[in-house]
N, C-alpha and C positions, 0 to 999 in steps of 0.2 A: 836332450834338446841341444840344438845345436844355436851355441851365441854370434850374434855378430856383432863389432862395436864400431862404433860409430863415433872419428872422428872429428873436431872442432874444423870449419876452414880454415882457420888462423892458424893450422899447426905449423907451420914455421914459425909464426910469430913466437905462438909457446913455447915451443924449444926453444929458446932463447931464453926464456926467461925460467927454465927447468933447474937451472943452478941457485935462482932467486929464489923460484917458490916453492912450498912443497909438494909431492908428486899427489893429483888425482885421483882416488880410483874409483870405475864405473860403479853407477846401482846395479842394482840385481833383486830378482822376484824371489820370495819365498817360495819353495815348493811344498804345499801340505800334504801333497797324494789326490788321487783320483775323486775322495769324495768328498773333499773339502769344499767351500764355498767360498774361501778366498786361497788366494795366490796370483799362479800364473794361469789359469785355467787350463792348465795343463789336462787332459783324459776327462775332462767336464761334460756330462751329458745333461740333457736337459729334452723333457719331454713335449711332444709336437703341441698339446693344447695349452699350453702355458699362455696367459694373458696378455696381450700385447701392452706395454708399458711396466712389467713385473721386473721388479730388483733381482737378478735373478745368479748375479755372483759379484763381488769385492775384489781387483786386484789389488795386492798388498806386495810392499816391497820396501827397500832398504837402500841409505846410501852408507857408507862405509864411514863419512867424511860426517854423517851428522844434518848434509843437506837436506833441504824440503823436496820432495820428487814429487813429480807430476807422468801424469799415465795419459795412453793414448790407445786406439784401436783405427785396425786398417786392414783393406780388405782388395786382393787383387782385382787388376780390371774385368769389366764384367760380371763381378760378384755381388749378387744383393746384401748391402749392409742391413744384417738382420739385429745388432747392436749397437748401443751408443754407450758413449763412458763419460765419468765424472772425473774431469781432471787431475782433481787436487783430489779428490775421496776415492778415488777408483772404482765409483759402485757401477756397474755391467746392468744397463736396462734393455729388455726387448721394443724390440720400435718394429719392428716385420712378425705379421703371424707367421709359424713356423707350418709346414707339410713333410713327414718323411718321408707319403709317398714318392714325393716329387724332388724333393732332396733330402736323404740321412744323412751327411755330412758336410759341416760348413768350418771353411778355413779362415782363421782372421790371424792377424798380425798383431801380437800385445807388443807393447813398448812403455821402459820404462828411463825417466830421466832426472836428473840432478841439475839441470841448467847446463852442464858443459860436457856430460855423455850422456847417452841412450842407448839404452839396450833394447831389440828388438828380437821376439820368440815367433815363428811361425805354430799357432800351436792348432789341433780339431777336434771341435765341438761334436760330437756326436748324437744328433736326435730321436728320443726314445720314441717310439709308437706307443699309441692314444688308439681306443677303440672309436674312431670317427668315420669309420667306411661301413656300408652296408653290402649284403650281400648281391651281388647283380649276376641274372640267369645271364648266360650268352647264347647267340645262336636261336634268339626266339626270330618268331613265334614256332608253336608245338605241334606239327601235324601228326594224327599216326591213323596208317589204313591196318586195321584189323579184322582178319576173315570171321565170320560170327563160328566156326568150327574151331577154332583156336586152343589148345588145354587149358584150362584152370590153373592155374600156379605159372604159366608161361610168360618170360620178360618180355617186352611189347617196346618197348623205349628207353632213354637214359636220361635223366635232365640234369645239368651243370650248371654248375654257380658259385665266383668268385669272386672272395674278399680281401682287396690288396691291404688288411690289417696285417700285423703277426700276429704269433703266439694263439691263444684261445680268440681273440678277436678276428683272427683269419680262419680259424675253424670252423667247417659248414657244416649242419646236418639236416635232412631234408623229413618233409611227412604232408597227407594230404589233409586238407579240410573235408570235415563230415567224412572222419575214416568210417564211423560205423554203417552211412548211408551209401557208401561208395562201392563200388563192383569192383575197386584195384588197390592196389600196396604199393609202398614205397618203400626201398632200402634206405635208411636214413644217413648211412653213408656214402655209398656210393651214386643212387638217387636213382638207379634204375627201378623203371615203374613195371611191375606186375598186374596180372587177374587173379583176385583174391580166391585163396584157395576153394572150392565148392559153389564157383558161379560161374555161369553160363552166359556167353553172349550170343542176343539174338534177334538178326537183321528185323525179325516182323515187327517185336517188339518195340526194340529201341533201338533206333539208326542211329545215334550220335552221344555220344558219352562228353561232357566238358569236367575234367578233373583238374583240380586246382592247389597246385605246389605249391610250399614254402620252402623257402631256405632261411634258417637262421643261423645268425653268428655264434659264439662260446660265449661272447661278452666279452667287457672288461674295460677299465676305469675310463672315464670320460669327465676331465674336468670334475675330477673328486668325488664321481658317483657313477655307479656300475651300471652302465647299458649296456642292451644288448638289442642288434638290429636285426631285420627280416626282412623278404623280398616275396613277392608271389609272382606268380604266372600261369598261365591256363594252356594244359593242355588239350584239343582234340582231337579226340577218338571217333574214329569213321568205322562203323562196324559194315563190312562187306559181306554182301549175299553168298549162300552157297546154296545149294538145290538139298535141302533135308526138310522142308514143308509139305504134305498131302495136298491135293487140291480142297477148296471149299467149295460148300454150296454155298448161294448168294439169295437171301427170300425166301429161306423157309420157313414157315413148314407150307407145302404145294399143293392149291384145290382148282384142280377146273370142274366144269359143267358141262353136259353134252344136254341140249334140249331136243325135244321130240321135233322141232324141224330142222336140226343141223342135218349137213350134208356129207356124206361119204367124202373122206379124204381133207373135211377142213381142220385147221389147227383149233387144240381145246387152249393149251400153254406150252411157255416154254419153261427151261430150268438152266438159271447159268452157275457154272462153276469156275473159277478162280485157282492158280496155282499159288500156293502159299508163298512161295519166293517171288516175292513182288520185286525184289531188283533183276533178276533176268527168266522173267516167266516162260513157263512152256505152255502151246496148245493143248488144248482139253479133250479127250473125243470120250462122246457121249454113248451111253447101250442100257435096255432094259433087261432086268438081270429076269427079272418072271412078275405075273401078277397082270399082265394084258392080255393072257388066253386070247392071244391072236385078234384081238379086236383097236390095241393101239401101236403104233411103231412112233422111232425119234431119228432125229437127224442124228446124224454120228457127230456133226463140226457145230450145228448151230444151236440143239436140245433142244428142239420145238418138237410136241406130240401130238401128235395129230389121230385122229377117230378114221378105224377103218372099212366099220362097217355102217350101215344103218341104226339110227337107232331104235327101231321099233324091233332089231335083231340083237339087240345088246339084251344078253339074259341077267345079269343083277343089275340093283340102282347103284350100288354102289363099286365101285374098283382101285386099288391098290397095287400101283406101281413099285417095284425098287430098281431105282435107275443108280448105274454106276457112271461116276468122270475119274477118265484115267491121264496122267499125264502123256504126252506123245512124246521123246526125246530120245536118243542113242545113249545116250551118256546114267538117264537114269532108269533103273528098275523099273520093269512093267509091273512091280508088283504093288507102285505106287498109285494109291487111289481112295477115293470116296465113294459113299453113298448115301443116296435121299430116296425120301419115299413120298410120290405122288399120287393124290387121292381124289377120283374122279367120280363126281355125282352125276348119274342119269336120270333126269327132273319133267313132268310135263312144263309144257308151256304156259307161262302165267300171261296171260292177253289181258284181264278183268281188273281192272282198281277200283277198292270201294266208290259206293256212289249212297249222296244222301238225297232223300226224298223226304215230300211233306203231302198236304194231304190232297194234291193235284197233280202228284209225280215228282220226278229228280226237280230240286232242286238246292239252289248256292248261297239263298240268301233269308236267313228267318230274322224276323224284328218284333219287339216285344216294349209294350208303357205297362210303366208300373212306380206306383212311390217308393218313395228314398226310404232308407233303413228298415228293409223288411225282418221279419223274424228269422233269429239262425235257424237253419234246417228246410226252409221251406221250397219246395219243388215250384220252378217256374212253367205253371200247368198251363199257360200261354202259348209254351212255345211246342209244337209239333213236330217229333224230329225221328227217322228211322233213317236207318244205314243199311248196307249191303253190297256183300262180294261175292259173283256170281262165280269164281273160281271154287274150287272143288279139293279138300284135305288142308294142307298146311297153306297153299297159295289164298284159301279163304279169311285165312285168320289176321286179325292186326289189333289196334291200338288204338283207344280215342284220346283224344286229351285236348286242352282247350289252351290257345295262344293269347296269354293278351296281360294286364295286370294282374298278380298273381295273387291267390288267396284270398277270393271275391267268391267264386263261384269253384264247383269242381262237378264233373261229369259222372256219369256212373250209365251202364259200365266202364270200366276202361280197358278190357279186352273182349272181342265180338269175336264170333267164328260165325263166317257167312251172315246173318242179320239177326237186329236188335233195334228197339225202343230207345232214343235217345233221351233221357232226364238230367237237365243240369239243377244243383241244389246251393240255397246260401249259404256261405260258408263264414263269410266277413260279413254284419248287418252295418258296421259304423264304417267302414271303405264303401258302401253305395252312399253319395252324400251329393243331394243335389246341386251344392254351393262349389263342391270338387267335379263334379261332371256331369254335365247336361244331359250325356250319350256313353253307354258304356258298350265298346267294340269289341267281339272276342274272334279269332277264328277256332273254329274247332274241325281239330284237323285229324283225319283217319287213316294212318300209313299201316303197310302188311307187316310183319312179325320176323318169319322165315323163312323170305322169299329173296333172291338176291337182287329181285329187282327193286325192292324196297317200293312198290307203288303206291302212290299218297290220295288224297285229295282233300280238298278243303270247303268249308259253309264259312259265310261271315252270320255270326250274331249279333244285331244290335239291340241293344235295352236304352230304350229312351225312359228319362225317368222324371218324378213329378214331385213338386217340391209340398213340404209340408213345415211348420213353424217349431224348429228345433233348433233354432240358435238363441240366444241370449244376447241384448246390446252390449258393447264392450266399448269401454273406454278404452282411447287411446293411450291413456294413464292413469297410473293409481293413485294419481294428487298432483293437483294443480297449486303450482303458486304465483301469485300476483301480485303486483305493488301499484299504490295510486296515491297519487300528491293530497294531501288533505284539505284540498283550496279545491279541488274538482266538482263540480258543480253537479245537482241534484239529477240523475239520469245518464251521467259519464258509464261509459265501454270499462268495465276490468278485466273481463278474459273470456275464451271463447274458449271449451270445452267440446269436446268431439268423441263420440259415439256412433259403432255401424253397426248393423244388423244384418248379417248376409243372406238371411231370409229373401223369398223375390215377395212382391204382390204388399198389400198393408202387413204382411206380416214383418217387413225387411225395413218399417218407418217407427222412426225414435221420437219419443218426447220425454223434454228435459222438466225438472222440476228442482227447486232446493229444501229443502228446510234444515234444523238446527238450529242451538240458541243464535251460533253468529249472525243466521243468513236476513235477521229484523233488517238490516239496513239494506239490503239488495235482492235483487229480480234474477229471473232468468228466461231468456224469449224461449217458447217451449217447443220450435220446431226448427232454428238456429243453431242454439244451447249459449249464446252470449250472455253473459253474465254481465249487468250496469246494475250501478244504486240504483235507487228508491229516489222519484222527482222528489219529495220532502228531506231526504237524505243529507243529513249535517256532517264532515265527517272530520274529526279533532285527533289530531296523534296525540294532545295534550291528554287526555281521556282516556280513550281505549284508539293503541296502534295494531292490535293483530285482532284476527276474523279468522275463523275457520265455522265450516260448515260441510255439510255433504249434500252433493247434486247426483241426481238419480234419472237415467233412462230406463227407457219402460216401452216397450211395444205395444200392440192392439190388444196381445192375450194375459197383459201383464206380467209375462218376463221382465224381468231389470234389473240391474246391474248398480253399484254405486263405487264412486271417486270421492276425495277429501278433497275440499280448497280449502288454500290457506293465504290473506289477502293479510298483505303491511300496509298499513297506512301511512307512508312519506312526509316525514317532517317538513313544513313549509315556515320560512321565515313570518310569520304573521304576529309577532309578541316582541313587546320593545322592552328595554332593562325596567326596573322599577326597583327605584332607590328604597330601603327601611325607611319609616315615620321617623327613628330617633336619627336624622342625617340632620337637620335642621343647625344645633351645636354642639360642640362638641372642644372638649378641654385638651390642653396637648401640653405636655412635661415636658421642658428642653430634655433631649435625650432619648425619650419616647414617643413613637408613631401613634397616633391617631388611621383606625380603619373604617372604611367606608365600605358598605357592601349594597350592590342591587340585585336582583334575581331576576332571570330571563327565564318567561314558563314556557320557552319552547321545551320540544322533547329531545330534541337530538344536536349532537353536534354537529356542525358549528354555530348551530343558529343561536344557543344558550350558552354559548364561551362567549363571557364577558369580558371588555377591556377598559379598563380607568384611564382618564387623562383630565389637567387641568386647561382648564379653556380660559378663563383668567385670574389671575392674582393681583394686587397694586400696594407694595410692587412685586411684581413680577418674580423676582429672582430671588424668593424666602422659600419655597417648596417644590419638594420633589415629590413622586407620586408611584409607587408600583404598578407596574401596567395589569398584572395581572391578578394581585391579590388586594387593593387598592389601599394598602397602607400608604399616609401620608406623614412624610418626616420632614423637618429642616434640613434645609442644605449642611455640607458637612461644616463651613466655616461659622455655622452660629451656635454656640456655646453658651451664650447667656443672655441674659434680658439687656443687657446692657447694650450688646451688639445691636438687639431689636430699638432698640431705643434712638441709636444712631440711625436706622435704616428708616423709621416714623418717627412724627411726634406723636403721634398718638399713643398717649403712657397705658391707657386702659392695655391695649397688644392682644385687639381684638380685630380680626383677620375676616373681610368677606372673601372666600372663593368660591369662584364657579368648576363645578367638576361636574365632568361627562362621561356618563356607561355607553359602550358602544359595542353592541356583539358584533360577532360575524360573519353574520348572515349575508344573502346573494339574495335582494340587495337588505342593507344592512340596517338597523333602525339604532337610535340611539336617544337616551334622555339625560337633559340637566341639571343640575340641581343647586342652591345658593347653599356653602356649609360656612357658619360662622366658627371660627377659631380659637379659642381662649386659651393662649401661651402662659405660662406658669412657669417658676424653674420648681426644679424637685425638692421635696420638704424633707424636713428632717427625722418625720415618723416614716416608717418600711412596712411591712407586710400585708396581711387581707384586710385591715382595719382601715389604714392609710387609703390605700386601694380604696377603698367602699366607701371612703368619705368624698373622695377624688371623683369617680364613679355620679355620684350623688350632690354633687358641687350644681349640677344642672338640675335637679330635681332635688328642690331641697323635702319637699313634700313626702316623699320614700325615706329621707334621714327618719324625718320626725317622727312618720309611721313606726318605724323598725326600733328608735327612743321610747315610744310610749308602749313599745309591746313588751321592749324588756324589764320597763319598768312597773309594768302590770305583772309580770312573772314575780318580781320579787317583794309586789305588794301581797300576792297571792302565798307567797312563802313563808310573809309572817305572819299573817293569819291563820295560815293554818298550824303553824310551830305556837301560837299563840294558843288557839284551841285545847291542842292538847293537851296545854302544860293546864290550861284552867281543870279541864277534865279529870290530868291526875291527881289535882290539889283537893279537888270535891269529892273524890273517893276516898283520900285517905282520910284517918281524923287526926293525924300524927304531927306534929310540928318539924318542919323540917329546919334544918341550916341553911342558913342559903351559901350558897357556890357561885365564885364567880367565873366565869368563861373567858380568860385572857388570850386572846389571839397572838402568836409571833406575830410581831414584826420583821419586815425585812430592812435589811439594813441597807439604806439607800448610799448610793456611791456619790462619789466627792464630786464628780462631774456634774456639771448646772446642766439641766434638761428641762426642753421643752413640758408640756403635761399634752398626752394625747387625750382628746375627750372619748369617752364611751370607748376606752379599751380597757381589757380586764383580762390579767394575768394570770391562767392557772398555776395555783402553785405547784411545785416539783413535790411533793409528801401530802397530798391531802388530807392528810390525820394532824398534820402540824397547825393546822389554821385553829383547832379546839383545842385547849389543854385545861383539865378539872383540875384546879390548885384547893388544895383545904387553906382558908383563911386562918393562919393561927392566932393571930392580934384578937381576933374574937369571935368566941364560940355564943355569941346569941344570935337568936333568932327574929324575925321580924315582929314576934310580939313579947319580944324583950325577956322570955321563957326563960330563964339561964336555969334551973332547979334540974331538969332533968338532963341527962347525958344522951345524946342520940348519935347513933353511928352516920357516917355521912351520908348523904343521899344524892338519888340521879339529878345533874345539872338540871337549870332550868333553860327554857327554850334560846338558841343562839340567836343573837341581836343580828340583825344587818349587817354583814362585812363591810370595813371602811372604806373610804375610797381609793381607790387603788397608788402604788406609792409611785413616784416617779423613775419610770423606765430608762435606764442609761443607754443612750446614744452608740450602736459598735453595730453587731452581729444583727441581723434582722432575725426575730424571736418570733417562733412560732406560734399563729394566732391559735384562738381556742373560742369559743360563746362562752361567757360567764357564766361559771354557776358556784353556788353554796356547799361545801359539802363538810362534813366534820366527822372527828375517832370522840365519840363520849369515854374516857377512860379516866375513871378515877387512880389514884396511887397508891391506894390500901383498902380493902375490904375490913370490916369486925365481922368476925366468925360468930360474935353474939347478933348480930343484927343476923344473919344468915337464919340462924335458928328459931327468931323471933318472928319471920317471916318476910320481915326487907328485906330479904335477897329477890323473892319472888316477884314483888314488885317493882324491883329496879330491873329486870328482866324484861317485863312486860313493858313498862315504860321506850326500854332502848329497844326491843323489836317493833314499835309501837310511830317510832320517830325515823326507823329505818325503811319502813314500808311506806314512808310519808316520803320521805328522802327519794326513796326508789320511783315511787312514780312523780312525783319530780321531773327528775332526772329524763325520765321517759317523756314526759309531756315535751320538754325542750329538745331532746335528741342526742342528751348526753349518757355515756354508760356509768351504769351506780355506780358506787363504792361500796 
């Protein structure tokens, strides 16, 4: 590379001061070589698809002196700056997309500096190609005229196409689409297009071939991933006529006729024929080869053949021409040609078309009454019908058949030679229906067989028909349903039901009736079918809201039919709230709501959605009220009687209010009622006990009941504990000891407590409340016996439980119903007593007290022990 340096202006000045200072010397770029990434970019190449803004090389360089150097790039005029630099870093970024097409090599000017020189390198970039071009045909679009005699393997065209890539990305190779469907090849190098070897082009066939080229590239990288591109284009192919087709015939195969009044020399047919080379046809000339034994000739230019003789002189019926078409042309072989064979029938003259008659001559028109759905098979012996063709052999013979809706009737015979008995028979009984057709039309028509002239003629039949009662009334539906307010008055409209009968005459008229359990409360008009109540007719959604019933039509022969109605009966507001008896008073706990309840006997909503409200208070502003479940509570700021006390004088804090149930119904009703109020603060007893005295605060009546029944249970307890013990004392003759029955106590806690009356604590250990202690201080007995020695014996009957001990103030203690219950358990049995037979009887004793106990227990509602 070649340097240049560059100068300060000031160099005079500096020389001057060269003696002073010390000498300078220029920077200068590193050279790493060709594939480095930094230096002087010296042999730097870089590929065309590189990202525009990529880091894409680092100038690096040196000052001699130790100085900071700074870098620069520049670019002659008119050159696109396809880079920009980092001064102080020297990093090289792309700012231009690159194209090698369109430029491979870019000059730029590096420079490098110290502050007081700069070196400047002319150096070039060389840019790699990038697979980014596709292939493009030139020289479209693709005509090619190809004669259809052509060889098979024969080149026909060449198609070209260039990709200004290099390398394998400029490398083309060519092939067709649908090679295995296609009539031609391609070389895939050079791209000359061929006719696949063993196939034949040909103009009759197929005039126009469109075959569809590709060219594809080698490939190769594209922004870091291997594409490869491709181009199509359509070539075509014009297949051109050449004279190698025979002529055709056109409509065959060929029949004329000669009838017994043609005339000598008129045309029977002609016969065209066609050169197979429809792109430059030749004239045809026509000739009979043999087979007219002198009785027919043809035109030679136009094929028309015309009857030479008479025909009452033509010896067969039948004749068989073979006519040949030859092509007419200098150029091709007269050996070119076709032939057709034309086949000529000599027939008399058919003049005669059937004719039908009845029983007064020809006639067109027979009619016939009869009723509806006759039996299958039966002959309509009404109608009178003969046919006949007074032609003679095949021109006599034809066909009957009858025109009209099909599968009603069918005729018989259906082929006639010369004449016949016409019988049509039923075929369909349920298609004759007099509600489907009043008139049934057929024609029945008699055309010839094997005559060319196909001679027809026609009879109308009409069957008028007669109706008979074969319908059944039908409802319009299979259930009716209806709804009617319950406030509708006795003879109200609830629904009209509908029934036809498509019978004509009384048999086509419906009468309604109803019955079922439901239909007690309603009518029905029996030649309407309106459905109203009953003028006595009460009708209550409260009660019964649904009705179902069956209504039945019925014609004059008693056919009928039946529908389900099912009738709602429409809740109507008619029931106002109605407060409970016990609304009157009612006690309220600070703390706790007091509820109010009325009951609305409508049936449906909204008429029985009740709402509470208070109408007045004094004063006023002590109660709130739930609108919807009618609990009533103090406002949230009163907390205690004391508050109430300031809000009245009235010390009793006994409350009138008025409160009102109002449903909401359309329109709506509502009731009042006076609730007197008895405020209380809350006591110091809790659970169902408390409750139940609370409860009964208003009825003291219910206390006292519910007192004297428990205390009839437990008079009843000791009578009967009393009974038995007398019982077992008068069977034995034994003196017993007596035993005394010490109940625990429980030990009452330090805390000073209320006494709740009539609660009673089950104890936690039921067996604990008895305990059998043997007396040891003294073993006599109640009639002072001491001589003999007795083992102990079963307790005597347990006394009455004390009064229950005082409950301590804390946790609310689960309530219970009182009851008695005891474990007889002595603490030592004598094994001498056993043997002597005291065992047995303190056995019987304690099962004795526990069957007593049991049912007890059961009378009250408690589970033994």
């Amino acid at each position: 590379m070649k340097h240049v340096r560059h100068f300060a202006p000031s160099f005079f000045l500096s020389l001057m001061h060269i003696c002073l200072v010390q000498a300078n010397y220029a920077p200068y770029f590193f050279d790493n070589g060709a594939r480095s990434t930094n230096g002087n970019m010296a042999l730097f190449s870089l590929s065309e698809d590189t990202p525009v803004g990529t880091h894409v090389y680092t100038l690096n360089g040196t000052d001699p002196e130790g100085d900071p150097v700074t870098y620069g790039l520049a670019y002659e005029a008119g050159s696109r700056h396809y880079f920009s630099v980092d001064k102080n870093l020297g990093n090289v970024t792309l700012v231009e997309e690159l194209d090698r097409e369109k430029e491979d090599e870019i000059e730029v000017i590096v420079s490098i500096s110290d502050g007081l020189s700069t070196v400047s390198e002319k150096v070039r970039i060389l840019v790699m190609d990038a697979n980014d071009e596709s292939p493009e045909f030139i020289n479209t679009p693709y005509i090619v005229h190809v004669p259809e005699n052509t060889p098979s393997g024969s080149s026909i065209f060449k198609v070209e196409a260039v990709d200004k890539d290099t390398g394998s990305g400029g490398s083309i190779t060519y092939f067709l689409q649908n090679i295995h469907a296609n009539k031609f090849t391609i070389d895939r190098h050079s791209g000359v297009l061929r006719i696949k070897t063993g196939v034949v082009l040909d103009y009759e066939k197929s005039r126009t071939h469109f075959v569809v080229a590709i060219a594809k590239d080698g490939g190769g990288k594209l922004r870091g991933d291997n594409k490869v591109f491709s181009a199509t284009t359509t070539v075509t192919v014009n297949v051109e006529d050449v004279q190698d087709t025979p002529p055709m015939f056109i409509g065959t195969p060929y029949y004329g006729y000669v009838y017994e009044d043609t005339l000598a020399g008129s045309e029977v047919l002609t016969v065209v024929a066609l050169d197979g080379d429809r792109g430059k046809p030749n004239s045809i000339h026509y000739c009979i080869v043999n087979g007219s034994e002198g009785s027919f000739e043809i035109s030679n230019t136009t094929g028309a053949i015309s009857v030479i003789k008479n025909p009452n002189q033509l010896k067969k019926e039948v004749y068989e021409l073979k006519v040949q078409a030859s092509e007419v042309s200098q150029e091709v072989d007269s050996s070119v040609y076709a032939f057709a064979t034309v086949t000529i029938r000599v027939v008399d003259l058919n003049n005669h078309p059937p004719t039908f008659y009845g029983e007064s001559g020809p006639q067109n028109k027979f009619e016939l009454t009869m009723y509806e759905h006759p039996p299958e098979g039966e002959i309509l012996r009404g109608l009178k019908i003969a046919v006949n063709d007074s032609d003679q052999g095949a021109n006599a013979k034809f066909n009957l058949r009858l025109v009209g809706p099909g599968g009603i009737f069918r005729v018989v015979p259906q082929t006639v030679l010369n004449e016949a008995q016409v019988t049509i028979i039923v075929e369909n009984s349920a298609a004759i229906d007099y509600e489907k057709f009043k008139v049934l039309t057929f024609k029945l028509l008699a055309i010839e067989v094997n005559t060319p002239e196909k001679f027809s003629s026609t009879a109308d039949v009409v069957i008028h028909l007669l109706d008979t009662n074969d319908n059944v009334p039908k409802f319009s539906s299979d259930y009716y349903i209806a709804r009617i307010p319950e406030n509708s008055p006795g003879g109200s409209n609830v629904v009209a039901v509908t029934a036809t009968d498509p019978d004509s005459g009384l048999w086509g008229e419906v009468k309604y009736s109803i019955y079922g359990t439901g239909a007690d409360l309603f009518l029905i008009h029996p030649s309407t079918g309106i459905i109203y109540t009953q003028p006595w007719a009460v009708l209550d959604a409260e009660v019964n809201s649904k009705y179902n019933f069956y209504v039945k039509a019925e014609d004059t022969d008693g056919k009928y039919s039946l529908a389900e109605v099912f009738i709602t009966v429409l809740d109507v507001n008619d029931h106002s709230p109605e407060f409970n008896e016990n609304i009157q008073e009612k006690t309220m706990i600070i703390g706790s709501p007091v509820k109010i309840e009325a009951i609305d006997q409508d049936a449906e909503e909204p008429n029985n959605i009740v709402d509470y409200s208070i109408m007045q208070a004094d004063p006023a502003n002590v109660f709130d009220i739930d609108q919807s479940t009618g609990e009533i509570k103090l406002k949230s700021y009163i907390r205690s009687l004391d508050i109430i006390h300031n809000i009245t004088k009235n010390k009793d804090c006994i409350w009138s209010v008025v409160v009102q149930a109002k449903d909401r119904g359309s329109p709506s009703f509502s009731t009042t009622a006076v609730l007197k109020i008895d405020i209380t603060e809350e006591t110091l007893h809790k659970g169902p006990m408390a409750a139940f005295l609370m409860q009964t605060k208003d009825n003291p009546m219910k206390a006292l009941g519910v007192l004297a029944g428990v205390m009839g249970i437990m008079v009843l307890i000791t009578i009967m504990i009393s009974t038995a013990m007398f019982w077992r004392n008068k069977r034995s003759n034994k003196i017993m000891p007596v035993r005394r029955i010490i109940k625990k106590r429980q030990i009452p806690q330090t805390r000073t407590v209320r006494m709740e009356w009539l609660k009673f604590k089950r104890p936690s250990n039921a067996a604990e409340k008895f305990v059998v202690e043997d007396d040891t201080k003294s073993l006599q007995n109640e009639n002072s016996n001491n001589n003999i020695h007795v083992a102990p014996v079963p307790p005597t009957a347990p006394v009455p439980p004390p009064p229950p001990a005082l409950a301590p103030r804390g946790d609310t203690p689960a309530w219970r119903v009182p009851t008695v219950s005891g474990s007889l358990t002595p603490k030592f049995v004598n094994k001498q007593m056993k043997k002597k037979g005291h065992g047995s009887a303190h056995n019987a004793l304690v099962s004795e007290l526990k069957m007593k106990f049991e049912k007890r227990n059961a009378a009250i509602g408690e589970p033994h022990i």
